[in-house]
C-alpha positions as a LaTeX table, in Angstrom:
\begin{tabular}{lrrr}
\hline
Residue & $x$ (\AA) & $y$ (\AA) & $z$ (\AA) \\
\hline
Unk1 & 0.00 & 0.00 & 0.00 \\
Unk2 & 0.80 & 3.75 & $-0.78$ \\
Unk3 & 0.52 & 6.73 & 0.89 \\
Unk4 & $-0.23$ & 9.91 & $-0.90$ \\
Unk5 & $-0.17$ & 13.45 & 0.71 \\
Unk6 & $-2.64$ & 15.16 & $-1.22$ \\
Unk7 & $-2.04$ & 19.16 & $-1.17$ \\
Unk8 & $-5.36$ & 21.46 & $-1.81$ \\
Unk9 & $-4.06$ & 24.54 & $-3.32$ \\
Unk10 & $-6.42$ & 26.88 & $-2.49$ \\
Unk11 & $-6.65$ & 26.30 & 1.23 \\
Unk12 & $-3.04$ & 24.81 & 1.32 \\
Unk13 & $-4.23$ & 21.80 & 4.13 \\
Unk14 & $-2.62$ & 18.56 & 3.15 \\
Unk15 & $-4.63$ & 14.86 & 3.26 \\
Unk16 & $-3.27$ & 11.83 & 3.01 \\
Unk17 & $-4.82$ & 8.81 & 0.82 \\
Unk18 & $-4.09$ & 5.36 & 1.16 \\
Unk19 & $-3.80$ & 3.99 & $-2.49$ \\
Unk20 & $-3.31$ & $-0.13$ & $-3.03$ \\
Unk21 & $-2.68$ & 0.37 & $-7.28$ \\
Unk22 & $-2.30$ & 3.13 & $-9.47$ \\
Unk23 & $-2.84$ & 3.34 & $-13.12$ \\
Unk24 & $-1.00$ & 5.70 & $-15.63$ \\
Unk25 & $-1.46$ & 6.48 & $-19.24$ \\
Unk26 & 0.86 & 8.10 & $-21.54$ \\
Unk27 & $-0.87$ & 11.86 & $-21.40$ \\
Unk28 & $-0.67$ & 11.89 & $-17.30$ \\
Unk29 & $-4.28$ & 10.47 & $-16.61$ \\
Unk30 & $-4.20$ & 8.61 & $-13.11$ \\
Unk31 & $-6.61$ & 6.03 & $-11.90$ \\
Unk32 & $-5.45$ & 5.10 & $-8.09$ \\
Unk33 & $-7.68$ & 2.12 & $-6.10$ \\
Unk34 & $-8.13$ & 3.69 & $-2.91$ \\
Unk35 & $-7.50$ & 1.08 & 0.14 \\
Unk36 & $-11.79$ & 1.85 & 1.14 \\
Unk37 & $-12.48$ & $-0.12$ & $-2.32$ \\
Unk38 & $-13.41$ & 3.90 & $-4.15$ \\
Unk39 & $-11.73$ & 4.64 & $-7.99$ \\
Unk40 & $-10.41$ & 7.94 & $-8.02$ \\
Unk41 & $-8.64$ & 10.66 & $-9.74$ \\
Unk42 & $-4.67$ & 11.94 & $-9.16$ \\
Unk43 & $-6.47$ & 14.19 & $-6.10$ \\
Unk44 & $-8.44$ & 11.86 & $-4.32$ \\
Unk45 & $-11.81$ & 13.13 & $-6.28$ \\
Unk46 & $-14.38$ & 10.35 & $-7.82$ \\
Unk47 & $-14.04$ & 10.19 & $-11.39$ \\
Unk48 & $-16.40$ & 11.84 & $-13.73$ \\
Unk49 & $-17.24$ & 8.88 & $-15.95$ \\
Unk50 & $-16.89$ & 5.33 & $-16.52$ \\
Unk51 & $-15.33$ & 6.66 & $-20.07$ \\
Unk52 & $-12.11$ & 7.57 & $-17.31$ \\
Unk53 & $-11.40$ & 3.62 & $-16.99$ \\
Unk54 & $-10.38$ & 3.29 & $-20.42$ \\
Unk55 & $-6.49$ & 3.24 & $-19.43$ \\
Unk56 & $-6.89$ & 0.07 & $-17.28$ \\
Unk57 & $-6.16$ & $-3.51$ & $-18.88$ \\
Unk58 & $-9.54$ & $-4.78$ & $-20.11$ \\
Unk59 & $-9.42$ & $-7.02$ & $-16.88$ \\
Unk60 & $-8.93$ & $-4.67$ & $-14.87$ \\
Unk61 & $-11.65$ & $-2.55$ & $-16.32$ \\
Unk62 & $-14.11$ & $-5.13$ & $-15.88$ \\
Unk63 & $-13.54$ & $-5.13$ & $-12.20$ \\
Unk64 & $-13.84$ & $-1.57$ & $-12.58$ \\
Unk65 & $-16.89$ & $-0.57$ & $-14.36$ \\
Unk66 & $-18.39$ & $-3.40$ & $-11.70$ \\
Unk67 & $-17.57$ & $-1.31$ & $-8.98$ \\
Unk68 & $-18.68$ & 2.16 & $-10.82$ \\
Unk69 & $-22.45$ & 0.46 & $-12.19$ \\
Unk70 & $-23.02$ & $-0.71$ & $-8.24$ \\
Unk71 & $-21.49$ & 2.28 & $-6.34$ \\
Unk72 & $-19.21$ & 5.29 & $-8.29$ \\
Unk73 & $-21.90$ & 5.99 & $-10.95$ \\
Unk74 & $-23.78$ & 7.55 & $-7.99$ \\
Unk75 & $-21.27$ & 8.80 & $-5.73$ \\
Unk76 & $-19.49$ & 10.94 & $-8.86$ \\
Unk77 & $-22.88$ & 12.47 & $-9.75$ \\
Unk78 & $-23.63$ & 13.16 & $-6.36$ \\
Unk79 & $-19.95$ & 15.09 & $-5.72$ \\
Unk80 & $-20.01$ & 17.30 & $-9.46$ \\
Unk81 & $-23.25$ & 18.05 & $-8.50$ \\
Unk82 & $-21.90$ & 19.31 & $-4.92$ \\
Unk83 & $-19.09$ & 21.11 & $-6.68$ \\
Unk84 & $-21.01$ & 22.70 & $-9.05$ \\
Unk85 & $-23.65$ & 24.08 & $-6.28$ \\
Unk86 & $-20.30$ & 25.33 & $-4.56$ \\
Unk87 & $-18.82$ & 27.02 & $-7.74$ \\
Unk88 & $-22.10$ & 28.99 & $-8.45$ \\
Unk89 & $-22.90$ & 30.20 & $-5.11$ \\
Unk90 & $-19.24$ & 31.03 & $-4.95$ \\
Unk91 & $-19.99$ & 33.22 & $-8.56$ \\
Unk92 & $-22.84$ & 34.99 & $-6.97$ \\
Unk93 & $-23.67$ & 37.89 & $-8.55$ \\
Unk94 & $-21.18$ & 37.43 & $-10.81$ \\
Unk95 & $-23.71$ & 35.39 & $-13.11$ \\
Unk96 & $-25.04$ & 38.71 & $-14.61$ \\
Unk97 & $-21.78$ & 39.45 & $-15.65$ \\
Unk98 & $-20.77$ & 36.26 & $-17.14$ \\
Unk99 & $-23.97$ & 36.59 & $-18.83$ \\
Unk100 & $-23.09$ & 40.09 & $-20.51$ \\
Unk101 & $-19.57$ & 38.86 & $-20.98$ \\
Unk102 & $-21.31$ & 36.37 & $-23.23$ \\
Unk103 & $-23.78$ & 39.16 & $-25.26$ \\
Unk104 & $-20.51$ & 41.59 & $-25.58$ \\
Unk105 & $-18.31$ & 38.88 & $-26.99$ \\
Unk106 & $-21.37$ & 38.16 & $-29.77$ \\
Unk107 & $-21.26$ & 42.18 & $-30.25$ \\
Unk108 & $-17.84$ & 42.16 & $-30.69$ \\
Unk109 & $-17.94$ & 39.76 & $-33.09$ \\
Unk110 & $-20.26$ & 41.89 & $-35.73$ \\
Unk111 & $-18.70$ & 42.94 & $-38.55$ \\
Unk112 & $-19.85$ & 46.01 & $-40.81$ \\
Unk113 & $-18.65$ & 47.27 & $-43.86$ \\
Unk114 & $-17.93$ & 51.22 & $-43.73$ \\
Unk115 & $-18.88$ & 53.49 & $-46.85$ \\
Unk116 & $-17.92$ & 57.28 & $-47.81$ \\
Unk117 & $-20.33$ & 58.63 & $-50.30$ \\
Unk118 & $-20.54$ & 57.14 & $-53.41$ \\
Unk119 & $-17.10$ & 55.52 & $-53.20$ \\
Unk120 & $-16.63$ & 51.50 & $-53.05$ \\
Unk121 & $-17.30$ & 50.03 & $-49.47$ \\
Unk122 & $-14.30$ & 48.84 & $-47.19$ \\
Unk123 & $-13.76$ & 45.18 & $-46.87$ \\
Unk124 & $-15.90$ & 43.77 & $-43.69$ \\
Unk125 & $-14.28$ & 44.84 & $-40.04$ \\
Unk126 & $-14.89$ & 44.62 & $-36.41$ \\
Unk127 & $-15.18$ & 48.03 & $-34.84$ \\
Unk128 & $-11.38$ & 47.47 & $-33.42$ \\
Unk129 & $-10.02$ & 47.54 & $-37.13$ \\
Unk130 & $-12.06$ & 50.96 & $-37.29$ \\
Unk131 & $-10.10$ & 52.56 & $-34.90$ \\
Unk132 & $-12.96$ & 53.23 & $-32.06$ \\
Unk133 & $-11.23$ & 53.50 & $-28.81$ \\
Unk134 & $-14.28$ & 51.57 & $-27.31$ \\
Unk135 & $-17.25$ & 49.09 & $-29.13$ \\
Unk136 & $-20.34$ & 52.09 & $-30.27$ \\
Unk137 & $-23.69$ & 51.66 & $-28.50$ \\
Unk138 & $-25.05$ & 50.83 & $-32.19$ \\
Unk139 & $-22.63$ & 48.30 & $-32.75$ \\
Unk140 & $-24.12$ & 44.97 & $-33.42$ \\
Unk141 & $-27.90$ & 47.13 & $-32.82$ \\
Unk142 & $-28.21$ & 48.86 & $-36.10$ \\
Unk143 & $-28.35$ & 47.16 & $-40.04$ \\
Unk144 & $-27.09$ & 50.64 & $-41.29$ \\
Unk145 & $-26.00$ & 53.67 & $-39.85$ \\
Unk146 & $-25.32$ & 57.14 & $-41.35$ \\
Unk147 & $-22.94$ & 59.75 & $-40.16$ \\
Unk148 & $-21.61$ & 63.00 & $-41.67$ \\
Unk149 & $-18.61$ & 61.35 & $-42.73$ \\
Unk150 & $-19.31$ & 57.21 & $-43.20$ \\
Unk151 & $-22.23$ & 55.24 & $-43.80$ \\
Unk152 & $-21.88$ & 51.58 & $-41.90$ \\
Unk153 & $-23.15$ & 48.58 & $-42.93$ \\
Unk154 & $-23.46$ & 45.33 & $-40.92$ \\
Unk155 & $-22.74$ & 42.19 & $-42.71$ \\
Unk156 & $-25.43$ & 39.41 & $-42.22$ \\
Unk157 & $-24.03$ & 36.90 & $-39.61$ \\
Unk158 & $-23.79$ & 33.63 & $-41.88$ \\
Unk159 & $-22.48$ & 36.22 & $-44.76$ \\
Unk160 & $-18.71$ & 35.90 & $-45.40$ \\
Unk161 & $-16.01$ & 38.64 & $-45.67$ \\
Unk162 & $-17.07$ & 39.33 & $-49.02$ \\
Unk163 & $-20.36$ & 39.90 & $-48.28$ \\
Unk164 & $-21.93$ & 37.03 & $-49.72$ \\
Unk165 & $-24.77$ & 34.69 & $-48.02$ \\
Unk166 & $-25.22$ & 32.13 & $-49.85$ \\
Unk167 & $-27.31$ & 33.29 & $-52.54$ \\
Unk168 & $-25.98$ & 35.13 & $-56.10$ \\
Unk169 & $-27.89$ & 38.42 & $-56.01$ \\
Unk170 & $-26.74$ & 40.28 & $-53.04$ \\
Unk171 & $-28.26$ & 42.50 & $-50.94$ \\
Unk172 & $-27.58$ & 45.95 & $-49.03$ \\
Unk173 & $-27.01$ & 43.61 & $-45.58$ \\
Unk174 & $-24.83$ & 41.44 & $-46.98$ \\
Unk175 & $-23.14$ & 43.61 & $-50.30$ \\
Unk176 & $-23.30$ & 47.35 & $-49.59$ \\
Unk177 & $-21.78$ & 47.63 & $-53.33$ \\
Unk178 & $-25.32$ & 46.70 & $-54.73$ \\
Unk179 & $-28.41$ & 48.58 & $-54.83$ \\
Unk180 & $-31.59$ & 47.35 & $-53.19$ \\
Unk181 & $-33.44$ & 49.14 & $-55.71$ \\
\hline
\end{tabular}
């Protein structure tokens, strides 16, 4: 038998696991038999699926996948479920961030194409390659948008950098080069 001294790095306390085989795969994947009769990971943690076995010896993974149908199956849901109840009460009100984190990165991935006058349109850019210091409230909000200076166009979302959505004729959305007329 084997003793491992199991360091959690965010509250730095050590534990120690008693561990009667170990297996080891090429990438670093660990399976250790724990000396209570458990499967776990490198840290002592139940593994997340019976997929996880699939560096034992085929005998060995019989035994295995025995153990996880009668007991681990259960006792891994039952911990990731745990952990993830921990993780979001630990986000709190974080959540309404993440969430806007989420919309800005789909604004920020708009593109438009930007116009002067009668003059050919610019090839399709994110409002960084425009030179705003920060994303514009319309970004992402309006099809078209006319200033003194530029006229923007936004691209449709499945159209490519040409402008192009799949279809031959064009459109001002997704070719601000044709007409709509």
């Amino acid at each position: 038998m084997q003793q491992l001294t199991i360091k959690n790095t965010r509250t730095g306390k050590s534990r120690i696991i008693h561990v009667l085989r170990s297996w080891f795969d090429g990438a670093g994947k660990q399976i250790h038999l724990l000396a209570d009769g458990r499967y776990a990971d490198a840290q002592g943690h139940p593994l997340k699926s019976d997929g996880d076995f699939s560096i034992m010896p085929q005998h060995h993974r019989k035994v295995a996948l025995l153990w996880w149908n009668r007991r681990g199956k259960n006792e891994s849901r039952e911990y990731f479920e745990a952990l993830d109840r921990q993780q979001e009460a630990a986000a709190g009100d974080y959540q309404a961030e993440l969430a806007e984190a989420e919309n800005n990165t789909l604004l920020d991935a708009v593109l438009y194409y930007r116009k002067k006058g009668k003059t050919a349109a610019s090839k399709a850019q994110s409002w960084m390659e425009f030179g705003f210091p920060s994303r514009p409230d319309w970004w992402g909000q309006a099809k078209e948008i006319k200033f003194k200076d530029y006229n923007y166009v936004m691209i449709e979302p499945d159209a490519d950098e040409n402008g192009t959505a799949g279809n031959d004729e064009g459109n001002a959305a997704g070719d601000p080069n044709k007409s709509q007329d």
